[in-house]
TORKOL-4160 file (C-alpha; in steps of 0.2 Angstrom, whole numbers, padded with zeros to 4 digits, m for minus):
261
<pt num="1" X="m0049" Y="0544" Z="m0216"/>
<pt num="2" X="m0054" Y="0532" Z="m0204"/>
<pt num="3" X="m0070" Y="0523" Z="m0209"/>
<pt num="4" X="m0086" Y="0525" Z="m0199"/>
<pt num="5" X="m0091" Y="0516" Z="m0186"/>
<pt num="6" X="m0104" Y="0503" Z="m0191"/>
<pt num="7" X="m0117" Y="0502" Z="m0176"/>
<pt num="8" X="m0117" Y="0484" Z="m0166"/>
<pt num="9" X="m0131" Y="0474" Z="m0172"/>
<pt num="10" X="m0142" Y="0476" Z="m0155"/>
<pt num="11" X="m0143" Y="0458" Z="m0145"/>
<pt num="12" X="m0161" Y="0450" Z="m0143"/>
<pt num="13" X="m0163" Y="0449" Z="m0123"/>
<pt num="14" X="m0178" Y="0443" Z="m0125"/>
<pt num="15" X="m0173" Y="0429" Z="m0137"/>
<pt num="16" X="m0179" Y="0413" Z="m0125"/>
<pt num="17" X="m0169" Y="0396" Z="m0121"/>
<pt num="18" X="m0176" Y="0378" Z="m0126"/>
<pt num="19" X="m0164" Y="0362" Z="m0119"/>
<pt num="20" X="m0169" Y="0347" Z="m0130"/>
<pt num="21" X="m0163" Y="0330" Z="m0127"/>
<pt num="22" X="m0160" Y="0317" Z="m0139"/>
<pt num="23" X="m0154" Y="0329" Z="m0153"/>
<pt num="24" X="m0142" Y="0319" Z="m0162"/>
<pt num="25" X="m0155" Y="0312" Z="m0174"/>
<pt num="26" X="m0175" Y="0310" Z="m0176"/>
<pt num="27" X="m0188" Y="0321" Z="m0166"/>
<pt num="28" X="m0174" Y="0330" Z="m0156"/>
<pt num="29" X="m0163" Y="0336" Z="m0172"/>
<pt num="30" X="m0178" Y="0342" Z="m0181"/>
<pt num="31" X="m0184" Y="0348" Z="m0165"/>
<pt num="32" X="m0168" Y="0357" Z="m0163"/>
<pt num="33" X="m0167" Y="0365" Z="m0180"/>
<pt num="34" X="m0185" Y="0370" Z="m0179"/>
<pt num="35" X="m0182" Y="0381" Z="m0165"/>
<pt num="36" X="m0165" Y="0388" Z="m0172"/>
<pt num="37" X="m0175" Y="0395" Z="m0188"/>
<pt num="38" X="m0187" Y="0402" Z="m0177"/>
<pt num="39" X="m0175" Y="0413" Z="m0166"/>
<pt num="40" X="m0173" Y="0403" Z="m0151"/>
<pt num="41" X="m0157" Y="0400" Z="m0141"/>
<pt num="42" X="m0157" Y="0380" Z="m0144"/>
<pt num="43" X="m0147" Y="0368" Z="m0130"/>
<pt num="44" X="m0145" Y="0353" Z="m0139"/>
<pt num="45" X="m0141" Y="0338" Z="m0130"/>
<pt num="46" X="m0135" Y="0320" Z="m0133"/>
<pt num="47" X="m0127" Y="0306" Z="m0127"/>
<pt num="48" X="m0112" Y="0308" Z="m0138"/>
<pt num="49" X="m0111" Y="0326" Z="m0146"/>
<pt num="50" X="m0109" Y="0330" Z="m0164"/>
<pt num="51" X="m0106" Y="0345" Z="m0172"/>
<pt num="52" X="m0109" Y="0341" Z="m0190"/>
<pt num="53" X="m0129" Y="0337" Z="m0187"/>
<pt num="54" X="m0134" Y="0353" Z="m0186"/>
<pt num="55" X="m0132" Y="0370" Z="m0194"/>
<pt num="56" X="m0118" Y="0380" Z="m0185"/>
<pt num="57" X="m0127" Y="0397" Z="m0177"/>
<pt num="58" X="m0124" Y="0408" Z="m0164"/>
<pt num="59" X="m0138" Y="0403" Z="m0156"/>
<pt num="60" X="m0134" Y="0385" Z="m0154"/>
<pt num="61" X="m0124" Y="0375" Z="m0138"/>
<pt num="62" X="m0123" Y="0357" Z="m0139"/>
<pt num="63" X="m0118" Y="0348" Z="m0124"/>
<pt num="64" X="m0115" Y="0327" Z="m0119"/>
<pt num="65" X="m0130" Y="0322" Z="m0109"/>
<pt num="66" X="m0132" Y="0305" Z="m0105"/>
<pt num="67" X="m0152" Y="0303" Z="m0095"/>
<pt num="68" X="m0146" Y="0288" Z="m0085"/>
<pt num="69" X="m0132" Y="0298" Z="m0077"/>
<pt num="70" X="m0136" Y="0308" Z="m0063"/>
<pt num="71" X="m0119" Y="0318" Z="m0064"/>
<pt num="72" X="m0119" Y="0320" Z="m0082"/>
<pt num="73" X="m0137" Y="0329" Z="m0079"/>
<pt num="74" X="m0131" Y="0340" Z="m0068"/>
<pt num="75" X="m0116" Y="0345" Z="m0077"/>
<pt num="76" X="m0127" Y="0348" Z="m0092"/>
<pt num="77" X="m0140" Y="0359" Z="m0084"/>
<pt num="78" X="m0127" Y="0369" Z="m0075"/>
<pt num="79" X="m0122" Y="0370" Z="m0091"/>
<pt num="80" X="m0136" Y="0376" Z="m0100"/>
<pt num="81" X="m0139" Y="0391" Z="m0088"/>
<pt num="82" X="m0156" Y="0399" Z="m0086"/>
<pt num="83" X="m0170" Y="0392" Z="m0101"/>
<pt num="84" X="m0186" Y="0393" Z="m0103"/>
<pt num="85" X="m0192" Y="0375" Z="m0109"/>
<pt num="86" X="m0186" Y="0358" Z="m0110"/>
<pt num="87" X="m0191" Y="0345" Z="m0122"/>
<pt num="88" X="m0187" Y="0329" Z="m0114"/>
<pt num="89" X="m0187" Y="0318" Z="m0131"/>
<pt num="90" X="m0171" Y="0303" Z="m0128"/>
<pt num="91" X="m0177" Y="0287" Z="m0130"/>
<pt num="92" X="m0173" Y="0272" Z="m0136"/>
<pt num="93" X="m0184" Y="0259" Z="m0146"/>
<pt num="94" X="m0189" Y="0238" Z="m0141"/>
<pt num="95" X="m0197" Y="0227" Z="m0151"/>
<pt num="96" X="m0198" Y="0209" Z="m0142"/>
<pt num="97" X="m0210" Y="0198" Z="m0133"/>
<pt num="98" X="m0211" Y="0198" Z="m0114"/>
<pt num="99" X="m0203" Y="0182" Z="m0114"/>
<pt num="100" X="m0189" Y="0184" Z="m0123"/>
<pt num="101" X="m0182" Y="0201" Z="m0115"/>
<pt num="102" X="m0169" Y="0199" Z="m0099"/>
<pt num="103" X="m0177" Y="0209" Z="m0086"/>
<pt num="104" X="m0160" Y="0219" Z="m0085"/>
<pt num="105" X="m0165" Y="0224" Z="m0103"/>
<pt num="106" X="m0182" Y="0230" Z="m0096"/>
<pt num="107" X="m0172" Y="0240" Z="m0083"/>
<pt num="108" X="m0163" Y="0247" Z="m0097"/>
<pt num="109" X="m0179" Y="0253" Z="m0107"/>
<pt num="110" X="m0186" Y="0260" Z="m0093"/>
<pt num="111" X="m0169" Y="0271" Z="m0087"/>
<pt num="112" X="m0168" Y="0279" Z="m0101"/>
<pt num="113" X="m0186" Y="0282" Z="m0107"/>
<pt num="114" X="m0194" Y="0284" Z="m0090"/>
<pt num="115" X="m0182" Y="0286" Z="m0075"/>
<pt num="116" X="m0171" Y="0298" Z="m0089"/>
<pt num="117" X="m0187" Y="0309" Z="m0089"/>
<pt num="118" X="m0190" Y="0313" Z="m0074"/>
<pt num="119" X="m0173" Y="0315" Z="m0066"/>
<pt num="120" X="m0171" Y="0328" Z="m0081"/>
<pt num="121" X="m0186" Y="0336" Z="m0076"/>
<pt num="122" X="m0180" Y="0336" Z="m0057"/>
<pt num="123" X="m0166" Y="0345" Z="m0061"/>
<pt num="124" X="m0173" Y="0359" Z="m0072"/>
<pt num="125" X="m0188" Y="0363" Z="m0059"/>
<pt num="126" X="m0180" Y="0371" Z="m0045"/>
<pt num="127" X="m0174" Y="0385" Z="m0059"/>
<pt num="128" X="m0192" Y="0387" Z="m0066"/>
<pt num="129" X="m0204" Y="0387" Z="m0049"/>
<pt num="130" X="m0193" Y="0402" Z="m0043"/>
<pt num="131" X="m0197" Y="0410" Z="m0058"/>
<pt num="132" X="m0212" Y="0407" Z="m0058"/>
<pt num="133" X="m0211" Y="0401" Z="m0076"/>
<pt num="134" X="m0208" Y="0387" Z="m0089"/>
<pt num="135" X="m0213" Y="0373" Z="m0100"/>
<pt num="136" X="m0211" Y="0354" Z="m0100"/>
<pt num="137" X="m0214" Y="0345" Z="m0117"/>
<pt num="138" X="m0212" Y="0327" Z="m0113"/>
<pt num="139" X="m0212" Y="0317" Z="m0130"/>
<pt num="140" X="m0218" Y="0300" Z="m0127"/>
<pt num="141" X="m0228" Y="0292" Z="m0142"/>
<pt num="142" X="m0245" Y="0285" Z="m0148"/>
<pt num="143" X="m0242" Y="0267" Z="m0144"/>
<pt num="144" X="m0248" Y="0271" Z="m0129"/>
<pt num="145" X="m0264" Y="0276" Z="m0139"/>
<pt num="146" X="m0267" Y="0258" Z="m0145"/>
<pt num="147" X="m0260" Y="0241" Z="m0140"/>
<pt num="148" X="m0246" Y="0233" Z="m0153"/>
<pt num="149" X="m0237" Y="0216" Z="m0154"/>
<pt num="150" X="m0220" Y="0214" Z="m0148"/>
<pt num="151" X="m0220" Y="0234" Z="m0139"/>
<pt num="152" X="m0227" Y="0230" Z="m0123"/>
<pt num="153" X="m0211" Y="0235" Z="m0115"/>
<pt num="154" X="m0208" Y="0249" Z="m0123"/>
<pt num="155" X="m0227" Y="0253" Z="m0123"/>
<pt num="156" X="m0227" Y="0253" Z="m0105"/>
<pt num="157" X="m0211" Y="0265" Z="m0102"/>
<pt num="158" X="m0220" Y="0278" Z="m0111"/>
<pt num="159" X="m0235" Y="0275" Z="m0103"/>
<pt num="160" X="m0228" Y="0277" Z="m0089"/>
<pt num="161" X="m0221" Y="0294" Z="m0092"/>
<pt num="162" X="m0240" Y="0300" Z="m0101"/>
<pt num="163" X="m0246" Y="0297" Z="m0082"/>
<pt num="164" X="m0231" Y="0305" Z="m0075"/>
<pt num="165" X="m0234" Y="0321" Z="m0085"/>
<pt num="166" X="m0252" Y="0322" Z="m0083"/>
<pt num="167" X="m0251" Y="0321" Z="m0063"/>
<pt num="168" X="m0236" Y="0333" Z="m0063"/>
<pt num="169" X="m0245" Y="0347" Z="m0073"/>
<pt num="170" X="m0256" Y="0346" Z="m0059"/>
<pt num="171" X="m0243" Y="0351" Z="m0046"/>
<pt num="172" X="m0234" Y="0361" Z="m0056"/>
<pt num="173" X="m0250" Y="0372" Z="m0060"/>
<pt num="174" X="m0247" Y="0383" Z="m0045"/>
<pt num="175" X="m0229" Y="0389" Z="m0051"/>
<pt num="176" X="m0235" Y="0395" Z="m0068"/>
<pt num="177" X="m0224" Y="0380" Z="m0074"/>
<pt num="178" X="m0233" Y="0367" Z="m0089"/>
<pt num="179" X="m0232" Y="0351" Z="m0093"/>
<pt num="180" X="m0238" Y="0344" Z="m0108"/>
<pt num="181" X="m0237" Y="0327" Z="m0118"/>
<pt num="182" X="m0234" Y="0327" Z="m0138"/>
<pt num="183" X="m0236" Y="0308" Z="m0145"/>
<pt num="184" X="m0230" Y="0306" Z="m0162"/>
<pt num="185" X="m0235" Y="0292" Z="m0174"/>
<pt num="186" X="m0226" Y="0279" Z="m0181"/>
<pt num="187" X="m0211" Y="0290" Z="m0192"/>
<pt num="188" X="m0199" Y="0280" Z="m0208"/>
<pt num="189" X="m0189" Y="0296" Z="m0207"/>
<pt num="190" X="m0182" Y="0291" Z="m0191"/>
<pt num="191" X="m0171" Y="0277" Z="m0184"/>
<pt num="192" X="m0183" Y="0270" Z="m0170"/>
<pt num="193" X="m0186" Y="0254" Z="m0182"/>
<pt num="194" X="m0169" Y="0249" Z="m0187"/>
<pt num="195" X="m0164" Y="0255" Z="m0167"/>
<pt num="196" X="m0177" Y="0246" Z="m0161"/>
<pt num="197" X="m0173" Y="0229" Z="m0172"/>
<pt num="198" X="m0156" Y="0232" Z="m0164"/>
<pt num="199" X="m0161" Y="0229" Z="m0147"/>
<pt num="200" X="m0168" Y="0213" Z="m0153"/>
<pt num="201" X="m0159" Y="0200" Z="m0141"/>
<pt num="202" X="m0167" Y="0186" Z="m0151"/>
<pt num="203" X="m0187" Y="0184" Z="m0153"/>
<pt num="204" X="m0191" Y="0167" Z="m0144"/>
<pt num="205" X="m0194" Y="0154" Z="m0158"/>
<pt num="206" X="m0214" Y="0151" Z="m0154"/>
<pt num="207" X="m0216" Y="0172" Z="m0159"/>
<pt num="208" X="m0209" Y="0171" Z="m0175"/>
<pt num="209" X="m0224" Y="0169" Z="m0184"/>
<pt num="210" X="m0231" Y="0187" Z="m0173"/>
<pt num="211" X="m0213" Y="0197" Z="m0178"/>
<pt num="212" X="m0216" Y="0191" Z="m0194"/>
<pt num="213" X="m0233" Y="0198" Z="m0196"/>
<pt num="214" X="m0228" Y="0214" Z="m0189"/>
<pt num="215" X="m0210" Y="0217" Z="m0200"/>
<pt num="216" X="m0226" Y="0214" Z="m0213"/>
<pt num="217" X="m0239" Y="0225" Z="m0208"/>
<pt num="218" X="m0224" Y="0240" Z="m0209"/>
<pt num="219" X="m0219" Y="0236" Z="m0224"/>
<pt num="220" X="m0236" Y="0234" Z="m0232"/>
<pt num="221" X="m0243" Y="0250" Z="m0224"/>
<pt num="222" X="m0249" Y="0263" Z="m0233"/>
<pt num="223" X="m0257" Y="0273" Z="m0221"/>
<pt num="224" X="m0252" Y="0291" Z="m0221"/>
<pt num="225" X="m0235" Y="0291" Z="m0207"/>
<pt num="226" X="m0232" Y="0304" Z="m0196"/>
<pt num="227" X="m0213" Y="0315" Z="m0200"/>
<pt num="228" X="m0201" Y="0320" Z="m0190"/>
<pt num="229" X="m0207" Y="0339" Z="m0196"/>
<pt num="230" X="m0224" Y="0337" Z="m0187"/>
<pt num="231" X="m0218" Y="0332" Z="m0172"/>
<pt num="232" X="m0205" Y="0348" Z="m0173"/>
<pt num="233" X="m0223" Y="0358" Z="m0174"/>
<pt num="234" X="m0232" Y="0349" Z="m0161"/>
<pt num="235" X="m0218" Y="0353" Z="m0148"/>
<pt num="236" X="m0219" Y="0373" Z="m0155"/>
<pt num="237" X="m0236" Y="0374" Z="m0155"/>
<pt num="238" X="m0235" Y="0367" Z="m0135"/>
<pt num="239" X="m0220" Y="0378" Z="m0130"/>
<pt num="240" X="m0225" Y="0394" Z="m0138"/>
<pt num="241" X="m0244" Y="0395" Z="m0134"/>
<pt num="242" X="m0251" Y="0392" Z="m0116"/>
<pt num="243" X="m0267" Y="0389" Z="m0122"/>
<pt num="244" X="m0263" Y="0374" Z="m0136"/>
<pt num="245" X="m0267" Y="0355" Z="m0130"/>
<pt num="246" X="m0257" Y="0346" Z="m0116"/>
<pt num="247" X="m0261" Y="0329" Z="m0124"/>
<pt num="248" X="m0255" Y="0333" Z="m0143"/>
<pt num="249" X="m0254" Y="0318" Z="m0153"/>
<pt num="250" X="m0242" Y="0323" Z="m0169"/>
<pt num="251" X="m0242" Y="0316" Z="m0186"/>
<pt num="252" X="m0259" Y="0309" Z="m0195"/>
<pt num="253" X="m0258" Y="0291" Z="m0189"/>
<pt num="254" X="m0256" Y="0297" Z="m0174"/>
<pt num="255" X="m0271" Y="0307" Z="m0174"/>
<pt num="256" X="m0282" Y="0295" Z="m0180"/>
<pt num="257" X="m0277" Y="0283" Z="m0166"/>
<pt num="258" X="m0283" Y="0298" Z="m0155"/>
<pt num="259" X="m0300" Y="0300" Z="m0158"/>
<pt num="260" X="m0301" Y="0283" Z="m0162"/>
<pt num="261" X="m0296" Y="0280" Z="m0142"/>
């Protein structure tokens, strides 16, 4: 006797779409993996894809982006098809006087953590304004909050996108589309240190003394430090309810610096 049909396990056409970028490790893996256990289709981007960084799921794409590269955004969006937020989180670290960074290095910075946003933002809009839907979660971070030595540069591309986001809520109100900021505090679970150290083209010799004093003040701190797992929430809590923050500073430092501004 032929054995009974089992019924099909009914798809979720409701289950919604999140593109992250910057997924290969940091805020956008846990990001990433945050949304997969919460029932959401994740699109996980990055600049070289990997497949053993996160948990293997039905649910899950991961596709090469690359934020400097106009064709690779559009190959990745096309991609992705129809989703309902992105989370613009690629970004890479500086930590180096003024003085001692070529201005091509600035450019760099600035391509990636600035001009990468909004090009990625460009090319998710035309998809959400006809539907009249959607969420933008920029992650910038709270340097921007309070002034630090050797991170002007870097300070002052995210800054730049804290502005960007602000003003484009503001045109995007009229579409039902939202735009919001999430600033994360300083995070040891993540690479941004060692990546940031790595960037390092050689601190002029009269800063020493300042580099010194900051390599110190990290290692010293005890203050409670923002995880990669607060972060993960901040970005929920703005995606998944209209009515939370569109300034959200995650992780307890970076709160503090918050209402300390």
């Amino acid at each position: 006797m032929s054995p009974e049909p089992t019924n099909p396990v009914p798809i979720n056409t409701n289950m919604k779409t999140i593109l992250i970028t910057g997924c290969s490790s940091g805020f956008g893996l846990e990001i990433a993996k945050h949304f997969l256990d919460r029932n959401w289709k994740v699109v996980a981007t990055m600049r070289t894809p990997d497949p053993e960084v996160l948990p293997a799921s039905e649910n899950l794409r991961i596709l090469p982006l690359d934020v400097t590269d106009a064709a690779s955004i559009a190959a990745a969006i096309r991609e992705a098809g129809p989703i309902d937020a992105l989370v613009n989180n690629a970004g890479i670290g500086l930590l180096n006087a003024l003085e001692g960074t070529p201005i091509g290095k600035i450019r760099e910075i600035f391509e990636t953590n600035t001009f990468g946003t909004m090009a990625v933002t460009q090319a998710v809009l035309p998809q959400f304004r006809e539907r009249r839907a959607g969420v933008i979660v920029n992650v910038t971070s709270s340097v921007t909050l309070k002034p630090l030595l050797l991170l002007s540069i870097y300070t002052a591309s995210k800054a730049a996108v804290n502005a960007f986001t602000e003003s484009l809520a503001l045109e995007l109100a009229p579409f039902n589309i939202r735009a919001a900021l999430v600033l994360p505090g300083q995070a040891p679970d993540t690479r941004f240190a060692d990546n940031a150290r790595a960037l390092m083209l050689g601190i002029p010799e009269a800063y020493d003394d300042l580099a010194q004093k900051v390599f110190t003040g990290w290692a010293e701190s005890t203050d409670p430090k923002t995880r990669s797992r607060d972060v993960a929430e901040a970005v929920w809590s703005v995606v998944t309810d209209p009515a939370a923050p569109s300034f959200l500073p995650a992780g307890p430092d970076a709160v503090a610096w918050a209402a300390a501004r």
